[in-house]
C-alpha positions as CSV (number, residue, x, y, z in Angstrom):
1,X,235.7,170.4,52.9
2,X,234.0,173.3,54.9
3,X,235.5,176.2,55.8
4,X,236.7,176.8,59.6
5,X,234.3,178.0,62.2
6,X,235.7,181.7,62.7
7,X,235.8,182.1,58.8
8,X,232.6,181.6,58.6
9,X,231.4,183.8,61.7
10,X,233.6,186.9,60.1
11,X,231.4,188.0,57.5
12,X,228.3,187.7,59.6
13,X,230.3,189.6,62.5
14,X,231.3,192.5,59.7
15,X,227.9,192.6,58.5
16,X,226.1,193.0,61.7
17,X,228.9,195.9,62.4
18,X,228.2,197.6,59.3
19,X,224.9,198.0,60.0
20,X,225.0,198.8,63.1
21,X,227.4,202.2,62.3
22,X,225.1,203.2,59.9
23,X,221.8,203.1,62.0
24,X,223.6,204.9,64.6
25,X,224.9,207.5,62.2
26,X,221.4,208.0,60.9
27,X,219.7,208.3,64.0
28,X,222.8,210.9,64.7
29,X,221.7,212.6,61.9
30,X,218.0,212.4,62.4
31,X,218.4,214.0,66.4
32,X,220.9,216.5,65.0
33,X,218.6,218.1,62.4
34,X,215.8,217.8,64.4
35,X,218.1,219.8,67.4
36,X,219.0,222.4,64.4
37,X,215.4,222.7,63.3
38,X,214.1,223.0,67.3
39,X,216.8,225.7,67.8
40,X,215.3,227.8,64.1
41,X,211.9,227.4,65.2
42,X,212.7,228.5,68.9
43,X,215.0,231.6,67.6
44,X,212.2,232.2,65.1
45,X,209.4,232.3,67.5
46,X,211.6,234.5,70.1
47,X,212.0,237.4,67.4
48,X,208.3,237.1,66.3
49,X,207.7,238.0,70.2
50,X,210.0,240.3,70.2
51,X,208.5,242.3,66.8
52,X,205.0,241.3,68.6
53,X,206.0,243.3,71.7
54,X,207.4,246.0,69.5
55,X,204.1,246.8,67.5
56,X,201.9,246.5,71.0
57,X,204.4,248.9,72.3
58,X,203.6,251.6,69.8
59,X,200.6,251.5,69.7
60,X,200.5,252.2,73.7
61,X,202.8,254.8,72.6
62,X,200.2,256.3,70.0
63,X,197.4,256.0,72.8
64,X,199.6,257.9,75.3
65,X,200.1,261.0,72.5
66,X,196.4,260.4,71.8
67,X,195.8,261.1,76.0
68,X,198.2,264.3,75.8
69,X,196.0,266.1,73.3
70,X,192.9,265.5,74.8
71,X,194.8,266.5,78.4
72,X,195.9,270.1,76.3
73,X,192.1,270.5,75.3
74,X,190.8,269.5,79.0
75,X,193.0,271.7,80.9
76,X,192.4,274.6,78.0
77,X,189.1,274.4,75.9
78,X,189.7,277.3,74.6
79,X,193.0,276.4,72.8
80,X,193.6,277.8,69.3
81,X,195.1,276.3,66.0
82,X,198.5,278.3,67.4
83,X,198.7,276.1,70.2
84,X,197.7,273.1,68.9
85,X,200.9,273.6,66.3
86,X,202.9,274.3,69.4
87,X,201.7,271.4,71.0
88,X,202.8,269.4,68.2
89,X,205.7,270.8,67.0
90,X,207.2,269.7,70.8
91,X,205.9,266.2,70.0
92,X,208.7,265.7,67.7
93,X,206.6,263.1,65.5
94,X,208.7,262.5,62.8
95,X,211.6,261.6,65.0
96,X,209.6,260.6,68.3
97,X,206.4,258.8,66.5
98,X,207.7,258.5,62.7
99,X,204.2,256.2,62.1
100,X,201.9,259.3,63.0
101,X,200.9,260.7,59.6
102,X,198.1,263.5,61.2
103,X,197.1,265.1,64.2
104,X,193.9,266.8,64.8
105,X,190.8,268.4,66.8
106,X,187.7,268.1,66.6
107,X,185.3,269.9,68.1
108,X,181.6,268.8,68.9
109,X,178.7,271.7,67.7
110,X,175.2,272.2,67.2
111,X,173.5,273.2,64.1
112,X,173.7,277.3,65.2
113,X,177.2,276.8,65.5
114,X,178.1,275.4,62.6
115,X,178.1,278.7,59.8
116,X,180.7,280.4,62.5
117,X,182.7,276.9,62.5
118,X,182.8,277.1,58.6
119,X,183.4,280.6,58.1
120,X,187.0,279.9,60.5
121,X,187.7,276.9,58.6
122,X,187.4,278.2,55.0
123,X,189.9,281.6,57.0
124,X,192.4,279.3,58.1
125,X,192.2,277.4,54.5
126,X,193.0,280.4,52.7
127,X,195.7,281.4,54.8
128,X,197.4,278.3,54.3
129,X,196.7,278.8,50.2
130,X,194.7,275.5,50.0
131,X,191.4,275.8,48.2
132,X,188.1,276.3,49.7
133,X,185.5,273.2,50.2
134,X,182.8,273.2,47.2
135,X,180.4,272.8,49.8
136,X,179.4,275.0,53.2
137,X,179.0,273.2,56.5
138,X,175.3,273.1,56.7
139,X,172.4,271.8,59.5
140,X,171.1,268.3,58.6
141,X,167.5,267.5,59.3
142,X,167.0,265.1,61.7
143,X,170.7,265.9,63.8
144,X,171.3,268.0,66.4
145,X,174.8,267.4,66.7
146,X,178.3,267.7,64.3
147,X,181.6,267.3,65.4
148,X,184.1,268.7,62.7
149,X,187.7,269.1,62.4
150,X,188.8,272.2,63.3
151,X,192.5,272.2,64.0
152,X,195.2,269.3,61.3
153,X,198.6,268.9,62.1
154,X,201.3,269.0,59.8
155,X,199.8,271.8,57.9
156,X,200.3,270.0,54.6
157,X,197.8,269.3,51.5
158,X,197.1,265.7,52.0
159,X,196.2,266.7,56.1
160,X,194.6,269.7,55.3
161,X,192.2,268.3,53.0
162,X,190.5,266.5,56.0
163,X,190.2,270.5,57.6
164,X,186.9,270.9,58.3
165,X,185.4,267.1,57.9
166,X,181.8,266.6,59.5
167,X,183.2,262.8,61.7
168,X,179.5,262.1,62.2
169,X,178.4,262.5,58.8
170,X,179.5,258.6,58.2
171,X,177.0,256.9,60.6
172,X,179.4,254.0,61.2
173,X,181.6,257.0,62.4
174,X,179.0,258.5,64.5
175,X,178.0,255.8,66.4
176,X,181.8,254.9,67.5
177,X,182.2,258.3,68.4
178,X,178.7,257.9,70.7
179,X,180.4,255.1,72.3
180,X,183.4,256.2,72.8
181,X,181.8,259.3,74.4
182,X,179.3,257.7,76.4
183,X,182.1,254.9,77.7
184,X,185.4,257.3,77.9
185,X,187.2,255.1,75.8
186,X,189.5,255.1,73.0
187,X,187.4,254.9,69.4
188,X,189.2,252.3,66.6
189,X,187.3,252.1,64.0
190,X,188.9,250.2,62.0
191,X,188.2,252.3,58.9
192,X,191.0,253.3,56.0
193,X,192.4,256.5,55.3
194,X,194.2,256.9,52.2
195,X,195.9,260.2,52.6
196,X,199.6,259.4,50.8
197,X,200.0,259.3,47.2
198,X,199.7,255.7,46.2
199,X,197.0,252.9,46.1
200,X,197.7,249.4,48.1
201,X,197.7,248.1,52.0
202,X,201.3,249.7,52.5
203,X,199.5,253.4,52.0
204,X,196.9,252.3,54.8
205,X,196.3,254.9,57.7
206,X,194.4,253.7,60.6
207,X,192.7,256.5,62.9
208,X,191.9,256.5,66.9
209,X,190.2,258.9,68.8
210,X,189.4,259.9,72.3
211,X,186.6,262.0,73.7
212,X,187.6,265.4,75.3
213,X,185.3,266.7,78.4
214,X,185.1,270.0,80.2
215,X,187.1,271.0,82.5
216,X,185.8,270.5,86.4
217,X,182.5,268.7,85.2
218,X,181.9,265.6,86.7
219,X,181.5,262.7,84.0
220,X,180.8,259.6,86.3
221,X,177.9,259.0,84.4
222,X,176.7,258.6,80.9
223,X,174.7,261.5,81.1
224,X,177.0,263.9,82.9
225,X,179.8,262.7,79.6
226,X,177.1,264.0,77.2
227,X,176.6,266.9,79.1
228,X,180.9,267.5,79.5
229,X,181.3,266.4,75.4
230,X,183.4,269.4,73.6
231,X,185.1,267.4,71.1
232,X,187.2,264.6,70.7
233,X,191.2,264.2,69.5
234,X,192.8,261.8,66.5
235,X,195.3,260.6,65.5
236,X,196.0,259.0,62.0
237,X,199.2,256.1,61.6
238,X,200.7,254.3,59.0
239,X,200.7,250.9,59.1
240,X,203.5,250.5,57.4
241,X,205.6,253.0,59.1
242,X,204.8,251.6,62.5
243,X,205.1,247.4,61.2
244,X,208.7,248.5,59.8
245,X,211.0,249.2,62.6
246,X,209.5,246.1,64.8
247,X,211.4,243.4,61.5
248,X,214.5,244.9,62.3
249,X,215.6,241.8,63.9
250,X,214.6,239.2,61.7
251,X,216.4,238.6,58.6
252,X,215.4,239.8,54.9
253,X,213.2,237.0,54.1
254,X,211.1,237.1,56.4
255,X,207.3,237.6,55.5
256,X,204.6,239.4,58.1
257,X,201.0,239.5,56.9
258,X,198.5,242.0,59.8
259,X,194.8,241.2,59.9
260,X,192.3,242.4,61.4
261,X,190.1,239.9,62.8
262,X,187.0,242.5,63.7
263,X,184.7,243.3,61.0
264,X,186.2,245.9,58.7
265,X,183.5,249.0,57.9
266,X,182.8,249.7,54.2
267,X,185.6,252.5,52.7
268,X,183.5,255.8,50.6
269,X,182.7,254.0,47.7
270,X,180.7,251.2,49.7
271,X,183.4,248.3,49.1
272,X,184.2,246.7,52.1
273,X,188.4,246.8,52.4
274,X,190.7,243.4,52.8
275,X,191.2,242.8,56.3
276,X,195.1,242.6,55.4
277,X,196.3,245.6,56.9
278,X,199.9,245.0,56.2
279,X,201.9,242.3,53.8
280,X,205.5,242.9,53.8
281,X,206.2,241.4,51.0
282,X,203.8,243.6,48.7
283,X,205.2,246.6,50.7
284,X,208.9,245.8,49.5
285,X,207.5,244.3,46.2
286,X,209.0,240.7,46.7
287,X,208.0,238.3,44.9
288,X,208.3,234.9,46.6
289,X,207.9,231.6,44.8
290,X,205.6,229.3,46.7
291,X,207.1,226.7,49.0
292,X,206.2,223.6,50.5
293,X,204.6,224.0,53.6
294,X,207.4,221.7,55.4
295,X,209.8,224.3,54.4
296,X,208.1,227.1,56.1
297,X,208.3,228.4,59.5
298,X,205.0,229.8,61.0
299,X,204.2,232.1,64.1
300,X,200.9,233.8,64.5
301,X,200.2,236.0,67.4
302,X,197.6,238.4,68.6
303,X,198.0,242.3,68.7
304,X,195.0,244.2,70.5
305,X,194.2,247.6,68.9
306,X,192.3,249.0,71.6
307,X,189.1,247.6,71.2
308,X,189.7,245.5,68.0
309,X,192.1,242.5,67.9
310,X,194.6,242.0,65.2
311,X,196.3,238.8,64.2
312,X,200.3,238.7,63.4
313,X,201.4,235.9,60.9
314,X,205.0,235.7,60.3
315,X,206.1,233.7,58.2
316,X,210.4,232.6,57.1
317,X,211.7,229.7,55.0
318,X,213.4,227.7,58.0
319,X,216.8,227.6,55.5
320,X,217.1,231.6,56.3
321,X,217.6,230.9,59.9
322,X,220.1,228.2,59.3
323,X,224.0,229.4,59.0
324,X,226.5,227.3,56.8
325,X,227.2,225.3,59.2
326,X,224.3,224.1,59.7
327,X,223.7,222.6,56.8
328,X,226.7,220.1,57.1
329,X,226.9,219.6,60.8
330,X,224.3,216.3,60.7
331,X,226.6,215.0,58.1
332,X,229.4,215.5,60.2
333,X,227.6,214.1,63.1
334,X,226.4,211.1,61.1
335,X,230.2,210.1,59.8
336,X,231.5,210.7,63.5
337,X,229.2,208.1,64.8
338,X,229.3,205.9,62.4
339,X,233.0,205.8,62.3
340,X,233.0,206.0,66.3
341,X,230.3,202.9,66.6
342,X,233.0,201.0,63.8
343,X,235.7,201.6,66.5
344,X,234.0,200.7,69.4
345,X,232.5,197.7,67.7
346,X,235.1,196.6,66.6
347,X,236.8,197.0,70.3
348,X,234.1,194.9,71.2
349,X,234.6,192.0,69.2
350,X,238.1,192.3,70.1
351,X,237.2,191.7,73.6
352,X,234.5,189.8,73.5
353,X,236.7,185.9,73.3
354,X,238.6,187.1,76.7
355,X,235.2,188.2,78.0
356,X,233.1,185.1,77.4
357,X,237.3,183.3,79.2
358,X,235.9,185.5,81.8
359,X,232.7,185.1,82.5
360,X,233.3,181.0,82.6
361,X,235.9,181.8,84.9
362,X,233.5,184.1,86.8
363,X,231.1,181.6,86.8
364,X,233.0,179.1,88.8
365,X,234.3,181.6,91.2
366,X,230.9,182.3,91.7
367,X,229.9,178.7,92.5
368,X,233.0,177.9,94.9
369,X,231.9,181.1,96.7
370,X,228.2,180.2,96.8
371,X,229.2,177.1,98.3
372,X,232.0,178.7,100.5
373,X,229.4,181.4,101.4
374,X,226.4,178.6,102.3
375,X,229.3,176.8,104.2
376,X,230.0,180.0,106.4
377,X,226.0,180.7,106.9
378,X,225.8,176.7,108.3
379,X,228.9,177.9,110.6
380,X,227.0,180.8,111.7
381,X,224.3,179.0,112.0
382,X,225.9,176.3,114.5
383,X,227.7,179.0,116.2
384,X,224.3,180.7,116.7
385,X,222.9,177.4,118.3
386,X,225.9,176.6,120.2
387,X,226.2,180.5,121.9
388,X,222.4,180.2,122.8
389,X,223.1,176.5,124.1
390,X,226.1,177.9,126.0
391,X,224.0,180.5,127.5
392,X,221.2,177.8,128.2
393,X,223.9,175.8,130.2
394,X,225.5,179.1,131.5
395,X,221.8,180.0,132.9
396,X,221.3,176.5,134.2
397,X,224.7,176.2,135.9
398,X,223.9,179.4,137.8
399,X,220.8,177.9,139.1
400,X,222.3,174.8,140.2
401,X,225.2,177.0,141.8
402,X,222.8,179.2,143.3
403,X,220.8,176.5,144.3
404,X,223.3,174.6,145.9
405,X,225.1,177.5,147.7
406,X,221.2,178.6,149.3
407,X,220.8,174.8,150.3
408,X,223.7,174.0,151.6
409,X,226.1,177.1,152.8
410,X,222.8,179.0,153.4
411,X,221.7,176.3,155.9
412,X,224.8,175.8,157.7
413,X,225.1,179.2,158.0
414,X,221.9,179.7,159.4
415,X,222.1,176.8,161.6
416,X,226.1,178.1,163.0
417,X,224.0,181.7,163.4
418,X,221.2,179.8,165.5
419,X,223.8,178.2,167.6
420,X,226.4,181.3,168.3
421,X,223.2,183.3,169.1
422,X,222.0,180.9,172.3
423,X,225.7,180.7,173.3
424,X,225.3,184.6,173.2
425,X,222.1,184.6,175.1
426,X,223.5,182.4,177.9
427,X,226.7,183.8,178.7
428,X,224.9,187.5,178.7
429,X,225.5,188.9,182.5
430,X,228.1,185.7,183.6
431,X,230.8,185.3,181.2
432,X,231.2,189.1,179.5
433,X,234.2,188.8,177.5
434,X,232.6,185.5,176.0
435,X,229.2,186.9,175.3
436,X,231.5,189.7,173.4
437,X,232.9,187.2,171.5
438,X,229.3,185.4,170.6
439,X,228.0,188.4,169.8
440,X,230.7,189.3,167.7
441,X,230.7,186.0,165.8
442,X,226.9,186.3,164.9
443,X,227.2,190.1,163.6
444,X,229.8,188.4,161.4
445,X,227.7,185.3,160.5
446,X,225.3,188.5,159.4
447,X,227.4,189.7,157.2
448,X,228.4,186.5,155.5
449,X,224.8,185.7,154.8
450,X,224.4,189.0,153.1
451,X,227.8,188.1,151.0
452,X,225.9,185.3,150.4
453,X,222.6,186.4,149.3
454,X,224.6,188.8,147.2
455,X,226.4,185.6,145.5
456,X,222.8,184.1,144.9
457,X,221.5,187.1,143.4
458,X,224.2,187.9,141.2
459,X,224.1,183.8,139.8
460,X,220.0,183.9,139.7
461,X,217.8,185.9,141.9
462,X,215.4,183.4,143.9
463,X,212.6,186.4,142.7
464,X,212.8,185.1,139.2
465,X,211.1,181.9,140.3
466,X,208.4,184.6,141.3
467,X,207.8,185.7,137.7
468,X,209.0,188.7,135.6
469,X,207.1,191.6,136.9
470,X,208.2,190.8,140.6
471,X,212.3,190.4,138.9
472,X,212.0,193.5,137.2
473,X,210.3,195.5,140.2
474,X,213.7,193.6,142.6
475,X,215.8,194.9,140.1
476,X,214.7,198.3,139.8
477,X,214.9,198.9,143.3
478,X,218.1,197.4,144.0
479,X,219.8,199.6,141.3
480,X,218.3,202.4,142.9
481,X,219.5,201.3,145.9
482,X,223.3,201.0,144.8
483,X,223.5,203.9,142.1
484,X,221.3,206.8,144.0
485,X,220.0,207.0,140.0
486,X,216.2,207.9,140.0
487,X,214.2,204.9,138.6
488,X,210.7,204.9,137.7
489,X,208.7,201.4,136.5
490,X,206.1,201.6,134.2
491,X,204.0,198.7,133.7
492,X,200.8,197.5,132.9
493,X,198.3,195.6,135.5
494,X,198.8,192.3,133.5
495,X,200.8,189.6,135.1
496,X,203.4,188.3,132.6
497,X,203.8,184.6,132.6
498,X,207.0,183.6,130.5
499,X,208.7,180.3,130.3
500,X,211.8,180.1,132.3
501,X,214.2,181.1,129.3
502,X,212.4,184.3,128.2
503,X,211.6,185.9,131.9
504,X,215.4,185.0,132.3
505,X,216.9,186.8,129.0
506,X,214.9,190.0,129.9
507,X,216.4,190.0,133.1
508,X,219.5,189.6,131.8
509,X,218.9,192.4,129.1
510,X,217.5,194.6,131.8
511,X,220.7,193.9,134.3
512,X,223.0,194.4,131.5
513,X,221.3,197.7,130.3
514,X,220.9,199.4,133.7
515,X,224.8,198.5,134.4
516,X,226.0,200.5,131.2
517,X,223.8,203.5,132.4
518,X,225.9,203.6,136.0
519,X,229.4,202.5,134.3
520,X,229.1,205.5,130.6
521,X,225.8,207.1,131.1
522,X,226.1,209.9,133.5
523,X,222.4,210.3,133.9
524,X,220.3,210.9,136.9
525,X,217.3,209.1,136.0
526,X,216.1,205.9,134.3
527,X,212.5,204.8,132.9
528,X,211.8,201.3,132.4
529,X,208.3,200.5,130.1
530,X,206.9,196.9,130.6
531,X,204.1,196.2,128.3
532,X,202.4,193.5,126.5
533,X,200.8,194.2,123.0
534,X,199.2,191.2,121.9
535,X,201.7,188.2,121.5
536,X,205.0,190.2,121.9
537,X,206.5,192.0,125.3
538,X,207.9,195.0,124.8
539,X,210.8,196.3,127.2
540,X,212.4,200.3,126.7
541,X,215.2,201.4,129.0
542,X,215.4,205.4,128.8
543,X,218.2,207.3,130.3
544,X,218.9,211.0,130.1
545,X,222.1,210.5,130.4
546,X,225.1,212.2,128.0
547,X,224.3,209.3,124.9
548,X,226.8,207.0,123.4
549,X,230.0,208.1,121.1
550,X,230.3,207.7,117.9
551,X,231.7,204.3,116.7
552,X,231.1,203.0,120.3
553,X,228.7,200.4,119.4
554,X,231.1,198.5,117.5
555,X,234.2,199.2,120.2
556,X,236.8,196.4,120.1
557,X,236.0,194.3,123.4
558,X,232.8,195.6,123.6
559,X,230.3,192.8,124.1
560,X,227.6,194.4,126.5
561,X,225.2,195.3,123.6
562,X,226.2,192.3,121.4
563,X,225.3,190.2,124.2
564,X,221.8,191.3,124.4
565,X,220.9,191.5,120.6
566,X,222.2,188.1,120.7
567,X,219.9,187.2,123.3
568,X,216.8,188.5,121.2
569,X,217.8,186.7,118.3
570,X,218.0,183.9,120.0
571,X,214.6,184.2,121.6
572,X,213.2,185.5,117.7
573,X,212.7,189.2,119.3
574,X,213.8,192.2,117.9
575,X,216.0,195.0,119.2
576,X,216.9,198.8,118.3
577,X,218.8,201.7,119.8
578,X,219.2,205.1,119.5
579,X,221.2,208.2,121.5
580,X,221.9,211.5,121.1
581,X,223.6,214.0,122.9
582,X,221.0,215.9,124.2
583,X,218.3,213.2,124.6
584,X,220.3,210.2,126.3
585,X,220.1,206.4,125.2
586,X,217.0,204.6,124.7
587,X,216.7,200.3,124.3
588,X,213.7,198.3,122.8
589,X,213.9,195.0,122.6
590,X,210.4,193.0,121.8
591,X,209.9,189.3,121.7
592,X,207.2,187.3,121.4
593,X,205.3,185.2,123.9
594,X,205.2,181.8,123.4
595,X,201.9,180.0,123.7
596,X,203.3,177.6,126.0
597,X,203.7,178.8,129.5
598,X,205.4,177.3,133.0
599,X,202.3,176.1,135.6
600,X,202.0,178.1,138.5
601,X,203.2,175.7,140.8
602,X,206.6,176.5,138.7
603,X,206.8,179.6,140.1
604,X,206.1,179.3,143.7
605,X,209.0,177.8,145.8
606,X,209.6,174.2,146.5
607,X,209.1,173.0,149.8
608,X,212.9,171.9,150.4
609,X,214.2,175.2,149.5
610,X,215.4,177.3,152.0
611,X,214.4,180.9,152.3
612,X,217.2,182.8,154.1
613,X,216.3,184.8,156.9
614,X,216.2,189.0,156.6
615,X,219.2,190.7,158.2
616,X,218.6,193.9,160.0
């Protein structure tokens, strides 16, 4: 005996929801860690620019100390060690600059110069009770020029030590300090000055200089710099000092290794240094075990030194930029789901037996009002044929009225006016009060003939048999001639030949058009455009009258415009409008031209019609 069909479907329905929850809580839990890990990355990459911008704005702050000595020594050559401490002392460095270990001078002198150079040096030693150099400041065969320290600020051993260095004795030295002469520039050389107690990258102090010139010389050219040359400026930073203050931001674990990416010069002893200027983590001595590279967050950046170019690499486990919450906000996101896609599932299977009641039911609405709606299209459709049969009929019986009332009333007419004007003519001079009469009667017969040429007009003009351009030109004029409205006809030289039906519904459309611009239009002049493209005739009525209203167009009892698109659909045409306040109305209507077209002989009169006489 098997089990019942919805037993059966339950577990697979359960199943199928069970898995479902959990995929979604996963993929929850996948796209919120990998949200919490964009956000680390992005925070950790803002404050690695931030500590970037930090260290390239002290070391524009170095240069900009580095420009304000050399400006004391170009505005005052002759400035002594006194001044230079002054200079100094108002520089504030330790609070100001903290990463400036040494200030000096040094000044540029020839081999005569150089025993009065020492003999000042080893003076100014003394005075500050720091020992003598072992060895005098002597000419060097082969140079012709020395450039010594004369002036080191603070005035403590470690700086003072440097008192009385030849720079150019260390050629790597002398030729940065030619180019920095002969180019005005700022000399980095890259070289490492160990002048703190203590061995190790942290102790590193890293020197620029800047060529000082005389005073009102010009130095435009590398000669005229030579010629100008007194001396150059330094200063010497610590590394360390200036890398510190720019972590402030980040949080303790963070690591930030500087390299310098130029080549590094060989030290005294002839070892070239590590290009690691900076490891913060052998600064602090921390001790980091190594972690997977998954689990690190990585930002390098470039820092120019002047003319050397340093690389930045920080370094953070991403687990220090996460907070607690953090940590258990994907889990939290993954049960939410999952427990939200249980619900909803289980909403949905709810639903889902009154939904597929539904859709059947939905489905046989749909069918009766397919069928109801193909029912109403074949009722357009015969209303469609029957409206332009109507107006077939409507147009025929208003040629046969027309035609009749011009055969017969016309003729009687004429023939009662032919007869009351020789009874005028022979009672003229004899019988006065009778020829009054005659006359009388055929002024009125005149005006009747007009009423009835009017009539004839109204139900077909006879001008229509003479083809559309000479309608259109009749039509023109006469509005003209009732409104006062200026009209103007523009056509092309071709003759149009259209079947009877066609020349007639553009009539129509043209009549109907021109009487809306005299009853709403207010305008004082009308353009008509008759041309033929190809296989379709194009007709535009243009007023510049005061436009249509809003919601006009589809005015209860309204049927002027309705009547003519109906009249293009009929004839397979196509029709548009538009109006504005300020630019009047404007109709198109374009159908095409049938190859079939009426003989000529069609549109000359027939012999037994009647053409009424012209009445003054």
């Amino acid at each position: 005996m098997s089990a019942p069909a919805h037993l059966v479907k339950f577990p697979a329905t359960l199943l199928i929801g069970s898995l479902l929850s959990v995929s979604v809580g996963a993929a929850l839990y996948v796209a919120t860690a990998n949200a919490i890990e964009s956000d680390a990355q992005a925070r950790f990459r803002g404050m690695a620019r931030a500590a970037q911008y930090a260290i390239d704005a002290r070391i524009k702050s170095y240069t900009n100390v580095l420009r304000g000595m050399a400006g004391l020594f170009h505005a005052n050559p002759a400035a002594s060690a006194d001044d230079f401490r002054h200079y100094v002392e108002q520089l504030d460095t330790p609070r100001n600059f903290p990463g400036i270990e040494a200030m000096n001078y040094a000044r540029a002198v020839g081999p005569a110069e150089l025993a009065a150079v020492d003999a000042d040096v080893r003076r100014r030693l003394r005075q500050y009770g720091m020992p003598e150099p072992a060895k005098k400041l002597e000419p060097v065969p082969g140079r012709d020029s020395y450039t010594v320290i004369v002036y080191m600020e603070p005035a403590i051993p470690e700086s003072l030590d440097k008192l009385g260095l030849d720079l150019e004795a260390n050629s790597y030295i002398r030729r940065t300090a030619a180019k920095s002469r002969d180019e005005n520039s700022i000399a980095a050389s890259g070289l490492r000055v160990n002048v703190l107690p203590g061995p190790g990258p942290s102790q590193n102090i890293l020197a620029m200089r800047l060529p000082v010139y005389r005073s009102g010389v010009p130095i435009g050219t590398v000669g005229r710099r030579r010629a100008a040359y007194v001396g150059s400026v330094g200063i010497g930073f610590g590394v360390a000092k200036m890398v510190s203050g720019a972590l402030e931001g980040f949080p303790a674990a963070v690591r930030l290794v500087l390299t310098d990416l130029d080549a590094v010069p060989p030290g005294p002893g002839g070892d070239r240094p590590s290009a690691v200027l900076y490891d913060s983590h052998k600064a602090s001595g921390i001790r980091v075990p190594e972690r997977a590279e998954d689990d690190v967050l990585r930002a390098d950046l470039p820092i120019a030194y002047n003319q050397r170019q340093w690389r930045a690499d920080f370094s953070i486990d991403r687990k220090a930029l996460y907070t607690r919450f953090d940590f258990f906000y994907p889990w939290l996101t993954a049960l939410a789901g999952s427990l939200s896609t249980a619900l909803l599932y289980a909403l949905f299977q709810t639903l889902a037996s009154s939904r597929r009641s539904a859709l059947r039911m939905a489905e046989d609405m749909t069918r009766e009002l397919r069928a109801s709606q193909a029912k109403l299209q074949a009722t357009n459709e015969k209303l469609r044929q029957l409206a332009a049969h109507t107006e077939q009929i409507k147009e025929g019986e208003r040629k046969r009225i027309a035609r009749e009332i011009h055969d017969e009333l016309a003729q009687n007419l004429l023939a009662l006016k032919i007869e009351a004007e020789i009874l005028a003519n022979r009672t003229r001079g004899r019988h006065g009060r009778l020829h009054e009469r005659a006359s009388a009667t055929v002024r009125q017969i005149d005006v009747t003939i007009r009423s009835v040429r009017q009539i004839i007009n109204d139900l077909r003009p006879n001008v229509l048999d003479l083809g559309l351009n000479a309608a259109v030109d009749w039509q023109v004029a006469d509005f003209a001639r009732r409104t006062g409205i200026e009209c103007e006809l523009v056509e092309d030289e071709t003759e149009h030949h259209l079947d009877d039906q066609c020349a007639t519904a553009l009539f129509r459309i043209l009549q109907e058009s021109l009487n809306n611009v005299a009853r709403h239009a207010r305008a004082s002049r009308v353009r008509i455009d008759l041309h033929q493209h190809g296989d379709a005739l194009t007709m535009t009525i243009r007023d510049n009258g005061v436009g249509m209203q809003p919601g006009s167009r589809n005015r209860n009892g309204s049927f002027g415009l309705v009547g003519i698109e109906e009249r293009i659909n009929i004839l397979g045409g196509s029709f548009s409008i538009s109006s504005g306040p300020d630019t009047g109305t404007t109709i198109v209507v374009t159908i095409p031209v049938g190859a079939h077209l009426d003989g000529m002989s069609d549109l000359l009169p027939r012999d037994d019609e009647l053409v009424l006489p012209a009445v003054a």
